[in-house]
HTML snippet that shows the backbone in 3Dmol.js (N, CA, C, O; Angstrom):
<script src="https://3Dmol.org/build/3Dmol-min.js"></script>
<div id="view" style="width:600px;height:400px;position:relative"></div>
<script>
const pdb = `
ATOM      1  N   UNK A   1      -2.419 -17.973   6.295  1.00  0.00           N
ATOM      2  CA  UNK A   1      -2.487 -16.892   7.254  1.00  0.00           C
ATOM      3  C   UNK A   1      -2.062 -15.591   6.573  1.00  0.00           C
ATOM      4  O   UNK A   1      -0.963 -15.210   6.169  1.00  0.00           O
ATOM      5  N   UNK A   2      -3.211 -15.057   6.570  1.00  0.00           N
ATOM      6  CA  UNK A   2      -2.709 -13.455   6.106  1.00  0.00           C
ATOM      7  C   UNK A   2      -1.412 -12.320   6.716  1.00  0.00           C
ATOM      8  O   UNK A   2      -0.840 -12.985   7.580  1.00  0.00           O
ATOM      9  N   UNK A   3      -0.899 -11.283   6.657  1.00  0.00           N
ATOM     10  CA  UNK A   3      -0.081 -10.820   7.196  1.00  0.00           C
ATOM     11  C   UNK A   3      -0.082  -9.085   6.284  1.00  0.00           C
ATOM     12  O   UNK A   3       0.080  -8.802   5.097  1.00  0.00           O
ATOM     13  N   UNK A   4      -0.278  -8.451   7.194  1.00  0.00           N
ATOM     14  CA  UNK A   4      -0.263  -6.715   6.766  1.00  0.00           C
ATOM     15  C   UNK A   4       1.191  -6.132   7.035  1.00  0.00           C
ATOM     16  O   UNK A   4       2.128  -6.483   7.753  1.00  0.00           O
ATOM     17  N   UNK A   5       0.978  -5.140   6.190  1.00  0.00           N
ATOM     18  CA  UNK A   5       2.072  -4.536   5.546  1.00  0.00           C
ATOM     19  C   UNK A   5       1.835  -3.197   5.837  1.00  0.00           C
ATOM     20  O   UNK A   5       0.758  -2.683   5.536  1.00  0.00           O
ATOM     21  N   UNK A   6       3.149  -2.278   6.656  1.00  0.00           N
ATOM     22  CA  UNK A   6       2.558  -0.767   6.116  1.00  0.00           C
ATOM     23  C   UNK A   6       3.135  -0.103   5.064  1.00  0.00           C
ATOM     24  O   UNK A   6       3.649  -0.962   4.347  1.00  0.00           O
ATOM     25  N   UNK A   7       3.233   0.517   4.806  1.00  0.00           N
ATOM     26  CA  UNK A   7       3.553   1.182   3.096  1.00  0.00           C
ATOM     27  C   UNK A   7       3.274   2.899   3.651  1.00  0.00           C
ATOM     28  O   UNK A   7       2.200   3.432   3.929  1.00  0.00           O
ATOM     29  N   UNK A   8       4.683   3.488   3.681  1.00  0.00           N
ATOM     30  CA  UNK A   8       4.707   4.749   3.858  1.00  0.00           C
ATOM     31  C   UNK A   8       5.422   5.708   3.047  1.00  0.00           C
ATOM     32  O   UNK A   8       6.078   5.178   2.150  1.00  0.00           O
ATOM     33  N   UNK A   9       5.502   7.348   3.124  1.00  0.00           N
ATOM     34  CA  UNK A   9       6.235   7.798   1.996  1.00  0.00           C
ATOM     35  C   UNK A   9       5.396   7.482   0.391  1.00  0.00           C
ATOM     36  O   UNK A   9       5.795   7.092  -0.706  1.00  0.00           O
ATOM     37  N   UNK A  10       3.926   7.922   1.007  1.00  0.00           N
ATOM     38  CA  UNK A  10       2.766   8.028  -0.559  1.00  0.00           C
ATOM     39  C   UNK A  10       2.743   9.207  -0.959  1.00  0.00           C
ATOM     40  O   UNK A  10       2.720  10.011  -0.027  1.00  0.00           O
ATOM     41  N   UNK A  11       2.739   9.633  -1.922  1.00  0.00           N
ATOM     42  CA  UNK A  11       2.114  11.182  -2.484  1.00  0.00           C
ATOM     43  C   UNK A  11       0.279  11.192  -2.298  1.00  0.00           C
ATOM     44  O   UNK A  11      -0.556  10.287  -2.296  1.00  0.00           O
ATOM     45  N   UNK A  12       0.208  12.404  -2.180  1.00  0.00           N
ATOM     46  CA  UNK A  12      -0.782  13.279  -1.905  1.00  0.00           C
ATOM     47  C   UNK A  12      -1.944  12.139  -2.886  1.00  0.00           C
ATOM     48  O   UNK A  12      -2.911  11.470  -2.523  1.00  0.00           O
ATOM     49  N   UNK A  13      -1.328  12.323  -4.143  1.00  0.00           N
ATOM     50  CA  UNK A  13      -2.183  11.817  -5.143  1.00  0.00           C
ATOM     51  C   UNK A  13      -2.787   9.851  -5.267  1.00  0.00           C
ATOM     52  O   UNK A  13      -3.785   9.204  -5.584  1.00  0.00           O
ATOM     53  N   UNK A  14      -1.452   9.650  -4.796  1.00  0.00           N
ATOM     54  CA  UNK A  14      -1.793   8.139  -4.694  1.00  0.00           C
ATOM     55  C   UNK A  14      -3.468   7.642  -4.211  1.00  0.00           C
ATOM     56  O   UNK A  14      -4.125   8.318  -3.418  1.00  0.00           O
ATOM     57  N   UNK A  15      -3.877   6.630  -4.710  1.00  0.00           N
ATOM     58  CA  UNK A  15      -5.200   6.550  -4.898  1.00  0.00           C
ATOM     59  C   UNK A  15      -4.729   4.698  -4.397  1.00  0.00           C
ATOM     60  O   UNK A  15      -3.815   4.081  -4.944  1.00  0.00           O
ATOM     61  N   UNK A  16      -5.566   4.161  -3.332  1.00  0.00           N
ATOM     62  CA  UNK A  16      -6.124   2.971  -2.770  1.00  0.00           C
ATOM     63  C   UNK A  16      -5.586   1.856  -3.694  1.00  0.00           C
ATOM     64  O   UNK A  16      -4.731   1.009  -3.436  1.00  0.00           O
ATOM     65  N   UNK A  17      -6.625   2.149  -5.381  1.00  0.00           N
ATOM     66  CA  UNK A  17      -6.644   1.442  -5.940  1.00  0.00           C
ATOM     67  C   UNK A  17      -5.376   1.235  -6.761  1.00  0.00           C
ATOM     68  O   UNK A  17      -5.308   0.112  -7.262  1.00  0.00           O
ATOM     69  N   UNK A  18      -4.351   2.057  -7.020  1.00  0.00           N
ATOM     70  CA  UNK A  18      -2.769   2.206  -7.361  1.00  0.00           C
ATOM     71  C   UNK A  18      -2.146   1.466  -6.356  1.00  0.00           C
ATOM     72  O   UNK A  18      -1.038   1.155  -6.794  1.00  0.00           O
ATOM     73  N   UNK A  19      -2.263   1.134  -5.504  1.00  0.00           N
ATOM     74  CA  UNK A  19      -1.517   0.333  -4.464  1.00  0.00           C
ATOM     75  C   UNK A  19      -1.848  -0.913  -4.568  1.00  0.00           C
ATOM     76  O   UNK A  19      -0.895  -1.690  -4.522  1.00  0.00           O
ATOM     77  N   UNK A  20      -3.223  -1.520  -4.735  1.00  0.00           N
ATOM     78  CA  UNK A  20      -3.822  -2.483  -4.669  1.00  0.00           C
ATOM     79  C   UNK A  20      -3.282  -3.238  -6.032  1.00  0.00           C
ATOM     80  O   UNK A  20      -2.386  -4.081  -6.071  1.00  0.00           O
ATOM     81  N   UNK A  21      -3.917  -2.813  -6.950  1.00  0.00           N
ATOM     82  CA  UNK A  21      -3.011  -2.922  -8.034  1.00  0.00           C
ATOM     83  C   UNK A  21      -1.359  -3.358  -8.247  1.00  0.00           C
ATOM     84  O   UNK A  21      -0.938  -4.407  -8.736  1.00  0.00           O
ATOM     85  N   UNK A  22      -0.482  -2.067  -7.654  1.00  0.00           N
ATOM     86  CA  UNK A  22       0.378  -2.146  -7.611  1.00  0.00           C
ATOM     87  C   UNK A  22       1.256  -3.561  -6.614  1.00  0.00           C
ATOM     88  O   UNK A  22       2.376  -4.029  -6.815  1.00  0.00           O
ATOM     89  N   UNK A  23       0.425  -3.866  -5.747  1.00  0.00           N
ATOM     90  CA  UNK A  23       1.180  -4.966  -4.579  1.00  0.00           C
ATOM     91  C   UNK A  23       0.117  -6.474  -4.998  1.00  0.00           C
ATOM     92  O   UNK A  23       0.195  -7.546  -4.398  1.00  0.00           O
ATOM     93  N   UNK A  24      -0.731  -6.206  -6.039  1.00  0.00           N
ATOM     94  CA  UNK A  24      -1.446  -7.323  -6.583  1.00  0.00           C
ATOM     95  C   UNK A  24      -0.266  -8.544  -7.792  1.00  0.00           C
ATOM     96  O   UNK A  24      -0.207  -9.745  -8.052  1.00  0.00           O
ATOM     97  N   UNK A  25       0.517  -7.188  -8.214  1.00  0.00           N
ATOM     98  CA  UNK A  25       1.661  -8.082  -8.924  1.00  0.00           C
ATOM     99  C   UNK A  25       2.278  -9.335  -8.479  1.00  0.00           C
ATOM    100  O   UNK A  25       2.792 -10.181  -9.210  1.00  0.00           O
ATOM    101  N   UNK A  26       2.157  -9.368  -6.995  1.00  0.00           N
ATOM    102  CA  UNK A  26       3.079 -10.221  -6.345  1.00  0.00           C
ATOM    103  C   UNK A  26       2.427 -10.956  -6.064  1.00  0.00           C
ATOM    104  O   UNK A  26       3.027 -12.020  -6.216  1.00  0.00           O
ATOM    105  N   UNK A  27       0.993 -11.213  -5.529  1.00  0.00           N
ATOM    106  CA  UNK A  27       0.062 -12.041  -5.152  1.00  0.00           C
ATOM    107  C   UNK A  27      -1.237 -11.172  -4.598  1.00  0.00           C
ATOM    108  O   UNK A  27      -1.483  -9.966  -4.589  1.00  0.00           O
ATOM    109  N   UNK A  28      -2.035 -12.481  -4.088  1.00  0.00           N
ATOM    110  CA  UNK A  28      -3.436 -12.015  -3.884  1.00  0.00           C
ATOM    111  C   UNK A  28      -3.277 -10.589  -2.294  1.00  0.00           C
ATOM    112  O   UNK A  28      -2.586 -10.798  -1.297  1.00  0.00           O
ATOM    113  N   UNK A  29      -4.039  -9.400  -2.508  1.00  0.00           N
ATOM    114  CA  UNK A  29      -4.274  -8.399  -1.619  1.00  0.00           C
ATOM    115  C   UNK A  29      -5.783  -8.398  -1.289  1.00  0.00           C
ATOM    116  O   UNK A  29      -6.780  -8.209  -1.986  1.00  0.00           O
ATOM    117  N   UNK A  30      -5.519  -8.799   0.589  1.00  0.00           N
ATOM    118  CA  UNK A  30      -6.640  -9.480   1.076  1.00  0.00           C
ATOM    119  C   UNK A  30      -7.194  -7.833   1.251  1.00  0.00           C
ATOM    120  O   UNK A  30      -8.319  -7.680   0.776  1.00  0.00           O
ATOM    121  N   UNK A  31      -6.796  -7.026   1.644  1.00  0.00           N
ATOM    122  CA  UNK A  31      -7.587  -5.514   1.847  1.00  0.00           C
ATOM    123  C   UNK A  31      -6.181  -4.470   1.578  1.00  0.00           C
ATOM    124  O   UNK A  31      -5.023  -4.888   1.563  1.00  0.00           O
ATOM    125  N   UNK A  32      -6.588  -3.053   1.377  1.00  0.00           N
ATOM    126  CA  UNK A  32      -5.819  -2.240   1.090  1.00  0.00           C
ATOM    127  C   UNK A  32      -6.136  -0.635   1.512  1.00  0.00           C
ATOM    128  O   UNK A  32      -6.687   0.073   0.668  1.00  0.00           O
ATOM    129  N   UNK A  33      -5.829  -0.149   2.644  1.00  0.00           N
ATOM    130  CA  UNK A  33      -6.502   0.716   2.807  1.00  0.00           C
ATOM    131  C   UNK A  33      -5.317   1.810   3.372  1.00  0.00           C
ATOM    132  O   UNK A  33      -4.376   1.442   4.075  1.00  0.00           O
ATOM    133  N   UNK A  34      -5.569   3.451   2.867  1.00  0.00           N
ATOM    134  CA  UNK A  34      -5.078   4.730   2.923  1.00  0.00           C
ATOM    135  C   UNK A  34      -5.699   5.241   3.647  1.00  0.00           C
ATOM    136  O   UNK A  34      -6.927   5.299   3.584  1.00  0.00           O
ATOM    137  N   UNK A  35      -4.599   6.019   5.011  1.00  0.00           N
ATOM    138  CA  UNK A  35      -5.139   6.574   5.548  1.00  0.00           C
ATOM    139  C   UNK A  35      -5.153   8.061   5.882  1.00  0.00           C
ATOM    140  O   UNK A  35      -4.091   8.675   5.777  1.00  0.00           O
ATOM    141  N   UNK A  36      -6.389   8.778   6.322  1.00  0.00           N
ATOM    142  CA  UNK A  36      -6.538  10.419   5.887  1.00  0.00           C
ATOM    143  C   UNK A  36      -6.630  11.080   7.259  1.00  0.00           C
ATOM    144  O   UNK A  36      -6.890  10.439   8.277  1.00  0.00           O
ATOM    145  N   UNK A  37      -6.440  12.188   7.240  1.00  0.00           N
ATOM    146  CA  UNK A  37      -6.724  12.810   8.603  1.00  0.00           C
ATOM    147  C   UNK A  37      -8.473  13.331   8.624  1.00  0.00           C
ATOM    148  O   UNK A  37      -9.288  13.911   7.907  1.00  0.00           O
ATOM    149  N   UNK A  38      -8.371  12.706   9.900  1.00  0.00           N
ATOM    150  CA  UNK A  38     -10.225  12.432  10.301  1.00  0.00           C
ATOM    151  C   UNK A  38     -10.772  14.180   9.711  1.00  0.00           C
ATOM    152  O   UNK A  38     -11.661  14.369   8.881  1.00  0.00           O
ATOM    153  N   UNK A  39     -10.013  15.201  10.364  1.00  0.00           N
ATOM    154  CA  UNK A  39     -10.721  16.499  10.009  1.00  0.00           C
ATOM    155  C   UNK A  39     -10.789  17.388   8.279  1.00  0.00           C
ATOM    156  O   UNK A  39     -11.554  18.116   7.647  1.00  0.00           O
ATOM    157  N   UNK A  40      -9.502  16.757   8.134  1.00  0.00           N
ATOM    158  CA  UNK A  40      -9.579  17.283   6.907  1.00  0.00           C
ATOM    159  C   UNK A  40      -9.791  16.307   5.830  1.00  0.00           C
ATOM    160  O   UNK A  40     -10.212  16.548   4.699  1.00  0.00           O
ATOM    161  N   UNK A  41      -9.508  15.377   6.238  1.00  0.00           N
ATOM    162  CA  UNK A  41      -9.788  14.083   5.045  1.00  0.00           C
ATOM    163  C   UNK A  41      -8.582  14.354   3.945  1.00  0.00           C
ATOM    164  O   UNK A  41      -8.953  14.172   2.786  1.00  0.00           O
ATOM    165  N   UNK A  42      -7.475  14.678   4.074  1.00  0.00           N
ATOM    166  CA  UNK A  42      -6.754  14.683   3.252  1.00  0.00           C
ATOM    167  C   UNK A  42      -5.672  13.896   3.695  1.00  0.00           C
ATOM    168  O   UNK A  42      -5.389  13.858   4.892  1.00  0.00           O
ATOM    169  N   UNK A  43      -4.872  13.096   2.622  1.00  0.00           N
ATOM    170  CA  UNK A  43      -3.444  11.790   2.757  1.00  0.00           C
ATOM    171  C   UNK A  43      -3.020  11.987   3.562  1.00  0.00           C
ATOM    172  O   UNK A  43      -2.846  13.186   3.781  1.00  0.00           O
ATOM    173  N   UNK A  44      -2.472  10.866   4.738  1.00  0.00           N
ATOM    174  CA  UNK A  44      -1.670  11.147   5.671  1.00  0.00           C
ATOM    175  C   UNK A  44      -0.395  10.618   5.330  1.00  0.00           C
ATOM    176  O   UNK A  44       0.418  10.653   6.254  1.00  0.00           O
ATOM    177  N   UNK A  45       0.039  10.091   4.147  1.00  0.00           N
ATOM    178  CA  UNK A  45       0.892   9.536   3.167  1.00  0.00           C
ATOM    179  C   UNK A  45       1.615   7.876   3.609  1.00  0.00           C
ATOM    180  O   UNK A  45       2.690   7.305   3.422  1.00  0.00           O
ATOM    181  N   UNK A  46       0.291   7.563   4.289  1.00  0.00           N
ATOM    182  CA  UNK A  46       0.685   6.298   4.544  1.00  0.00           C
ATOM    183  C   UNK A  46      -0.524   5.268   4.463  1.00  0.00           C
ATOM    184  O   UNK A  46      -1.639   5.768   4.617  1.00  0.00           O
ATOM    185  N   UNK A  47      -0.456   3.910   4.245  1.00  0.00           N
ATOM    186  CA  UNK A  47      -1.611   3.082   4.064  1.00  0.00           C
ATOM    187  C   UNK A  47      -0.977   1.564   4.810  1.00  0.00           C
ATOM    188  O   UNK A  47       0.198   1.333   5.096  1.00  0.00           O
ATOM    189  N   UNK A  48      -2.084   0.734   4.986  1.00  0.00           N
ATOM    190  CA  UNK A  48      -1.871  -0.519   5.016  1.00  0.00           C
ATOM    191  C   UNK A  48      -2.364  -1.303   4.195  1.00  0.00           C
ATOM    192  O   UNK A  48      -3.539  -1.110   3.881  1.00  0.00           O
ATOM    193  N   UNK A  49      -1.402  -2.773   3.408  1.00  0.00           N
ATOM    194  CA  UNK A  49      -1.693  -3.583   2.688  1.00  0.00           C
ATOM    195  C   UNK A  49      -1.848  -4.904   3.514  1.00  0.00           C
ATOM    196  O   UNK A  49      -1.063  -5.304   4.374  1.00  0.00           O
ATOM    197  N   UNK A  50      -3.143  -5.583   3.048  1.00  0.00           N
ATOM    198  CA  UNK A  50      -2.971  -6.797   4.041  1.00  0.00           C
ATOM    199  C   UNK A  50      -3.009  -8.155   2.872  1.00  0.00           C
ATOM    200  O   UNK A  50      -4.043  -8.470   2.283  1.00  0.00           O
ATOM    201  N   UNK A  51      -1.764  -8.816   2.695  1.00  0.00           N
ATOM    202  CA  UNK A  51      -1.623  -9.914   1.846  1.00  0.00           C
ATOM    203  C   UNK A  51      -2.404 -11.501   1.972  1.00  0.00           C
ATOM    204  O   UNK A  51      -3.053 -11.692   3.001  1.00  0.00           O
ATOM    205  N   UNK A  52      -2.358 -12.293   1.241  1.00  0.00           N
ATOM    206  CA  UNK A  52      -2.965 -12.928   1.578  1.00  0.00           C
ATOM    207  C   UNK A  52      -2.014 -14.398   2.327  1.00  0.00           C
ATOM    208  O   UNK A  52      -2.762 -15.355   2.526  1.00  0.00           O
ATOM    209  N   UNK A  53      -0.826 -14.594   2.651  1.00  0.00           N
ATOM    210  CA  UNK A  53       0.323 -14.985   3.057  1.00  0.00           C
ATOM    211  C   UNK A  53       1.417 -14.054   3.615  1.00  0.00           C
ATOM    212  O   UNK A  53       1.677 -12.904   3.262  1.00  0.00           O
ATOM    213  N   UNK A  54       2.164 -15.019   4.829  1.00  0.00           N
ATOM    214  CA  UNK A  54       3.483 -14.322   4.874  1.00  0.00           C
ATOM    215  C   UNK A  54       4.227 -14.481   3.764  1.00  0.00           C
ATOM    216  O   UNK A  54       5.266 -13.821   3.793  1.00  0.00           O
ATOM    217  N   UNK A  55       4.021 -15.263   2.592  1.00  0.00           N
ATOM    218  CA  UNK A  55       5.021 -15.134   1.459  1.00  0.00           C
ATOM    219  C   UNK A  55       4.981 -14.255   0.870  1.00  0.00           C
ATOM    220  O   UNK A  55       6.013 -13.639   0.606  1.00  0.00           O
ATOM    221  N   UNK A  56       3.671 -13.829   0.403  1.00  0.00           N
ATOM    222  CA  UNK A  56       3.764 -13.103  -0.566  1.00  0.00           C
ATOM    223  C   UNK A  56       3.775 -11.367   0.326  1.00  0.00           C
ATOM    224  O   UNK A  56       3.922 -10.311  -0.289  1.00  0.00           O
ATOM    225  N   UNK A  57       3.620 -11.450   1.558  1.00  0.00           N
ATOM    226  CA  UNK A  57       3.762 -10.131   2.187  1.00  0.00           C
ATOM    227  C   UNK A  57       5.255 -10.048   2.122  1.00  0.00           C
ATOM    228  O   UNK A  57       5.648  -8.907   1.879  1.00  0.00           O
ATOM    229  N   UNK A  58       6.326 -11.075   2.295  1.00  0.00           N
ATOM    230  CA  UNK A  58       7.598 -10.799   2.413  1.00  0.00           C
ATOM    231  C   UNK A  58       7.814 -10.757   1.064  1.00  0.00           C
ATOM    232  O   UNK A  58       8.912 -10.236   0.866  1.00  0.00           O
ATOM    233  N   UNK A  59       7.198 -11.106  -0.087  1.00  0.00           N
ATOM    234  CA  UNK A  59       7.854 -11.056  -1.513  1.00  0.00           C
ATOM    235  C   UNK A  59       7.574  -9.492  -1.460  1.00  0.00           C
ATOM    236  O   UNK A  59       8.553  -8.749  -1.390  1.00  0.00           O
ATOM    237  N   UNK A  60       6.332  -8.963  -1.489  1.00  0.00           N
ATOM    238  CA  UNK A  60       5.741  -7.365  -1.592  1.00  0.00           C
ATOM    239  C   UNK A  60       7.325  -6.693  -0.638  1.00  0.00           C
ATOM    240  O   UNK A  60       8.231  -5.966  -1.045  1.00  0.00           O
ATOM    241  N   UNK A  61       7.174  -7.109   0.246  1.00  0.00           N
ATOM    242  CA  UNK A  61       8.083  -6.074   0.853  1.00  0.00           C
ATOM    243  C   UNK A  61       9.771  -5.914   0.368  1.00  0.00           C
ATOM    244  O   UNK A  61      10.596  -5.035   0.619  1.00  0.00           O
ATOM    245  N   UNK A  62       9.859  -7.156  -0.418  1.00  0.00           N
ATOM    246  CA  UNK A  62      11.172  -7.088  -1.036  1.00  0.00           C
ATOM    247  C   UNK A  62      11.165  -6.626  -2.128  1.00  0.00           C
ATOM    248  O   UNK A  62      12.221  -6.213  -2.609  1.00  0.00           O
ATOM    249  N   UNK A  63       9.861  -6.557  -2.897  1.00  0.00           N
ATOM    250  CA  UNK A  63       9.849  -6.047  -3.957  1.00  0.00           C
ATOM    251  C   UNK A  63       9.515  -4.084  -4.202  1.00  0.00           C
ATOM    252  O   UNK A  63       9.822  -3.233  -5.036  1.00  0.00           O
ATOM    253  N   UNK A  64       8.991  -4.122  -3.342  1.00  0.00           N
ATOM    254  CA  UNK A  64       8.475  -2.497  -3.300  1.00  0.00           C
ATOM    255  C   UNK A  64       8.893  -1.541  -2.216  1.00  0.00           C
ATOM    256  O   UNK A  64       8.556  -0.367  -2.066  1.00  0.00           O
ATOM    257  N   UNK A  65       9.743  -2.332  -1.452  1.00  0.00           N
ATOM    258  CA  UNK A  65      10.374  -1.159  -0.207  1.00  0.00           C
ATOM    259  C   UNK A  65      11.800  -0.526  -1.339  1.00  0.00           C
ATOM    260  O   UNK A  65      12.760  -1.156  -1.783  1.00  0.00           O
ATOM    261  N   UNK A  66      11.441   0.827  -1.511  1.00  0.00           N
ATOM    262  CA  UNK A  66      12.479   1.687  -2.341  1.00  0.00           C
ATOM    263  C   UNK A  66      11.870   1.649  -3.499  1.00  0.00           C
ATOM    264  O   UNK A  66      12.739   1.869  -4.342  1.00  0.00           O
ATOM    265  N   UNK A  67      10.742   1.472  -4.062  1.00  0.00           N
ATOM    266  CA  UNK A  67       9.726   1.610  -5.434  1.00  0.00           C
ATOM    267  C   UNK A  67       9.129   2.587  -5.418  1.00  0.00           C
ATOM    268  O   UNK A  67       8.285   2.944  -4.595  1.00  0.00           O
ATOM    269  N   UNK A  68       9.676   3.348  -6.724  1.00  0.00           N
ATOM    270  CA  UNK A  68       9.159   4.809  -7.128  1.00  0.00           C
ATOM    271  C   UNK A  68       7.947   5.131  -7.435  1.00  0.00           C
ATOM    272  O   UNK A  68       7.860   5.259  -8.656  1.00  0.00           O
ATOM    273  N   UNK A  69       6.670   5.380  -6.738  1.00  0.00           N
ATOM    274  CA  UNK A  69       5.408   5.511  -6.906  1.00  0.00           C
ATOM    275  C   UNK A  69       5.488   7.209  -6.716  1.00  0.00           C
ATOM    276  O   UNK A  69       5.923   7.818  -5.739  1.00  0.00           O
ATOM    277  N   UNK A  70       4.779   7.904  -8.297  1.00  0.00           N
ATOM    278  CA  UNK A  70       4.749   9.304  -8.203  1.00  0.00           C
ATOM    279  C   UNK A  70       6.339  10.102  -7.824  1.00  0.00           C
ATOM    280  O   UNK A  70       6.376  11.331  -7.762  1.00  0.00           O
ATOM    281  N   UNK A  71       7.171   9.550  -7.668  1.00  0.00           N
ATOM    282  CA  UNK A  71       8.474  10.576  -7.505  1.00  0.00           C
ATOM    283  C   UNK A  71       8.591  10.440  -6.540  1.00  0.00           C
ATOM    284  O   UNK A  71       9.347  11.307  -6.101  1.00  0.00           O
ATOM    285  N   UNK A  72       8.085   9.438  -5.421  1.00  0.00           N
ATOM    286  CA  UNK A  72       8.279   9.010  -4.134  1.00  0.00           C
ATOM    287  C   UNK A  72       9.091   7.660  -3.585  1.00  0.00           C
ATOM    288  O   UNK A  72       8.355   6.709  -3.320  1.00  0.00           O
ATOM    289  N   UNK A  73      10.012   7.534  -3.456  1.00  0.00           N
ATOM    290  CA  UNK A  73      10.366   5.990  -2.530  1.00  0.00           C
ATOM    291  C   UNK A  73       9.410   5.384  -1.695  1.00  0.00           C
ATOM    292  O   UNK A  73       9.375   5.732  -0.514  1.00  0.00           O
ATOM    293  N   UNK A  74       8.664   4.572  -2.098  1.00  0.00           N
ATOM    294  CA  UNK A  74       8.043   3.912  -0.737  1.00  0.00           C
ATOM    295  C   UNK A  74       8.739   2.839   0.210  1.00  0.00           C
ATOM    296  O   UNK A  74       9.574   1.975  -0.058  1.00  0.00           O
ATOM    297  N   UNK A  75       8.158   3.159   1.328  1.00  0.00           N
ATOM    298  CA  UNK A  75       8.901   2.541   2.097  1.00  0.00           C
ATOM    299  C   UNK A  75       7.675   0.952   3.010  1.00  0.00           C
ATOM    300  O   UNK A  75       6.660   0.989   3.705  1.00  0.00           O
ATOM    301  N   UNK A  76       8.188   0.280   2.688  1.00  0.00           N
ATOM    302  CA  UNK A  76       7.259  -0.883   3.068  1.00  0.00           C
ATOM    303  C   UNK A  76       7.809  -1.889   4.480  1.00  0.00           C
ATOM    304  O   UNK A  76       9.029  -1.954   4.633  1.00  0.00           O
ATOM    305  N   UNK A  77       7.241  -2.371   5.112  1.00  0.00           N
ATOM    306  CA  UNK A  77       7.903  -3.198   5.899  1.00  0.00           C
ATOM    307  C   UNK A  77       6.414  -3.691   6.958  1.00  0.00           C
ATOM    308  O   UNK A  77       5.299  -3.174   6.885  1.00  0.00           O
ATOM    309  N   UNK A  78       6.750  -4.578   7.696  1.00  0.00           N
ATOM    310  CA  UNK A  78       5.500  -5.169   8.176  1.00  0.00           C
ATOM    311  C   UNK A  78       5.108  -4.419   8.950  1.00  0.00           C
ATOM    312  O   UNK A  78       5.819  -3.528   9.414  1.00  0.00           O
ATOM    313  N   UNK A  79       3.465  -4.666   9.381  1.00  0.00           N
ATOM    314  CA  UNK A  79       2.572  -3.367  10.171  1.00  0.00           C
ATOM    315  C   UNK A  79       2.831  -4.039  11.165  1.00  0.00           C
ATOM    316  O   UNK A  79       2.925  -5.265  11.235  1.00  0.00           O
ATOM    317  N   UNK A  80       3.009  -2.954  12.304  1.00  0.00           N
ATOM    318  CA  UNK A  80       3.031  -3.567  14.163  1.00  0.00           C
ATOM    319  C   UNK A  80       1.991  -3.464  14.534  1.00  0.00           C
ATOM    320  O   UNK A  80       1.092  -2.875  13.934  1.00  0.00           O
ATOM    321  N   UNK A  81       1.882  -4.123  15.806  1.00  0.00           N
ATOM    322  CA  UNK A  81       0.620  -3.814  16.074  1.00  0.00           C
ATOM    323  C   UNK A  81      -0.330  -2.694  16.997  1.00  0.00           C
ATOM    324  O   UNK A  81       0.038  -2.322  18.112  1.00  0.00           O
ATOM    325  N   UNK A  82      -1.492  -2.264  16.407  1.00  0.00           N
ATOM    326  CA  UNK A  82      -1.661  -1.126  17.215  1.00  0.00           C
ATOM    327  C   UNK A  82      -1.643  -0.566  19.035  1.00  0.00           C
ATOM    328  O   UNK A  82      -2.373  -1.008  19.922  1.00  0.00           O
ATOM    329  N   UNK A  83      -0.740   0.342  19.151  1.00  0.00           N
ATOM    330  CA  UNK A  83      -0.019   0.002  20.415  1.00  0.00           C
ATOM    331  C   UNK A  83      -2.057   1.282  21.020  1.00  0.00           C
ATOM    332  O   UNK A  83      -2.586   2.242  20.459  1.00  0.00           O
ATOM    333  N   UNK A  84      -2.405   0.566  22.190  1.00  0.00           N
ATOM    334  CA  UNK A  84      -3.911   1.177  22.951  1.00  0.00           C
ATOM    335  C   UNK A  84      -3.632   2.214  23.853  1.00  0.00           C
ATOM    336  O   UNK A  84      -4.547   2.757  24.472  1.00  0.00           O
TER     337      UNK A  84
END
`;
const viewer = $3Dmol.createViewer("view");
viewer.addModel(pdb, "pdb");
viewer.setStyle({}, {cartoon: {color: "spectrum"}});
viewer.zoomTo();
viewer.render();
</script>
């Protein structure tokens, strides 16, 4: 059973594939996606990672909540769900 992650506190610059990468260390990343503001299309400095286990989503989150990406702390912890 898969389990998503949000990951906040990104720089401007951070790129999809730096994350994917980056939370691939720990295990398999079932999707990975950054999200932008619809009008301007520019970082909203936050993304979701979706793992491919609760293990390895709780290893990611122990491993990268307070991990210096670009001069930034990220801050990781599990995604809630979208409130309608």
């Amino acid at each position: 059973m898969s389990a998503k992650l949000f990951v906040g506190n990104l720089a401007a610059e951070t790129t999809s594939m730096e994350v994917r990468e980056l939370f691939s260390a720990v295990g398999t990343v079932a999707s990975c996606q950054l999200i932008e503001d619809r009008e301007t299309g520019r970082p909203k400095g936050f993304g979701f990672v979706e793992m491919d286990s609760v293990e390895t989503a709780n290893a990611a989150k122990a491993k990268f909540n307070g991990h210096d990406l670009h001069g930034k702390a990220l801050k990781v912890d599990a995604a809630k769900p979208r409130e309608r």
